[in-house]
C-alpha positions as CSV (number, residue, x, y, z in Angstrom):
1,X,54.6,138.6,141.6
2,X,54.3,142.4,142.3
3,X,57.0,144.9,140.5
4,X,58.1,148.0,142.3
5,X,59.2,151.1,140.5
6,X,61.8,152.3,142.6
7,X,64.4,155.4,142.3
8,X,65.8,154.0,138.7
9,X,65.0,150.7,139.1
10,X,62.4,148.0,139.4
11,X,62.1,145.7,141.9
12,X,60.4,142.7,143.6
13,X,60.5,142.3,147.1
14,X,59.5,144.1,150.5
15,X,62.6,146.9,150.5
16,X,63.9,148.8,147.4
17,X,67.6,148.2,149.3
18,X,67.3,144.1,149.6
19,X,65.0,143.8,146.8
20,X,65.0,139.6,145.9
21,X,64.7,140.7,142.5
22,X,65.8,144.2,140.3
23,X,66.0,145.9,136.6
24,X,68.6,149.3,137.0
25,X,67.9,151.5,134.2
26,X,68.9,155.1,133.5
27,X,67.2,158.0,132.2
28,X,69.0,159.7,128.7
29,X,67.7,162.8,128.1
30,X,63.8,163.3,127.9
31,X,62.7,160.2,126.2
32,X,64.5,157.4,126.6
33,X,66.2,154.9,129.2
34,X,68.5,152.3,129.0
35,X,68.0,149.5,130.8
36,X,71.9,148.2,132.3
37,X,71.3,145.7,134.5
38,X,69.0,143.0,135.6
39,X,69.6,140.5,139.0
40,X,67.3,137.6,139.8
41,X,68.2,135.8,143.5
42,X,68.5,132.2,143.9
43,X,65.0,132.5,145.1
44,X,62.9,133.5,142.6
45,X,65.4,132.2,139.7
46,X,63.4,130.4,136.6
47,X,59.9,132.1,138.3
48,X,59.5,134.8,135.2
49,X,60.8,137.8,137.5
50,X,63.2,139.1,135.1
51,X,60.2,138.7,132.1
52,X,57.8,140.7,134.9
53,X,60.0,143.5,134.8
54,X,60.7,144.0,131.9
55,X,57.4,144.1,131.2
56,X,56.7,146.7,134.1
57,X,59.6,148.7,132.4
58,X,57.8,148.7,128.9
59,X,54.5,149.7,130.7
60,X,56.3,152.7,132.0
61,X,57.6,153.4,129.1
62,X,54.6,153.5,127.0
63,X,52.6,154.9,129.8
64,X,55.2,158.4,129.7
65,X,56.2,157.8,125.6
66,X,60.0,156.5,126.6
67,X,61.4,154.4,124.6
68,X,64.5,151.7,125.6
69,X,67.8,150.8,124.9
70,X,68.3,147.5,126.5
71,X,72.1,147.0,127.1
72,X,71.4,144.5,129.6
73,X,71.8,141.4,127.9
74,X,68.8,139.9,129.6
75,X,66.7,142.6,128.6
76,X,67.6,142.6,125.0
77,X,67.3,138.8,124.8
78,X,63.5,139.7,125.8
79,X,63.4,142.5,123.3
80,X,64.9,140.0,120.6
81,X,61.6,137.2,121.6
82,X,58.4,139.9,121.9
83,X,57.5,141.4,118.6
84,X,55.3,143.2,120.6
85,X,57.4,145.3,122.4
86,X,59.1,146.8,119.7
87,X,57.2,149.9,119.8
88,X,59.0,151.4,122.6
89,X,62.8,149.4,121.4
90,X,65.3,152.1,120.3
């Protein structure tokens, strides 16, 4: 399953405008973004795409020293179950 980084967003699917799949997220300032929103279609529901971007998100974030605030409750329920991610977690 191949993530997208799109404008504020990531995505999975052919077009960033009918993605099957997207995380919205907004930049704050110079270092950090807040992740608001994450959809999941019928179609790939229970296949690990929310999990995959998230995971792209904290790859971009490390990758350009970001770190997140995830308001979206999916997001911070992934936050909340990977110790490992905490290094980027505001």
């Amino acid at each position: 399953m191949q993530v997208k980084h799109g404008d504020s967003k990531f995505y999975i699917g052919d077009s960033e405008q009918t993605p099957k799949a997207m995380m919205t997220y907004v930049k704050t300032g110079e270092d950090m973004i807040i992740i608001d929103h994450t959809e999941v279609s019928d179609e790939l529901r229970g296949q690990g795409a929310g999990y995959s971007m998230v995971e792209a998100a904290v790859k971009f974030a490390r990758d350009n020293n970001l770190k997140i605030l995830p308001l979206c409750p999916f997001a911070k329920s992934v936050f909340d179950k990977k110790p490992e991610y905490q290094d980027v977690l505001k």
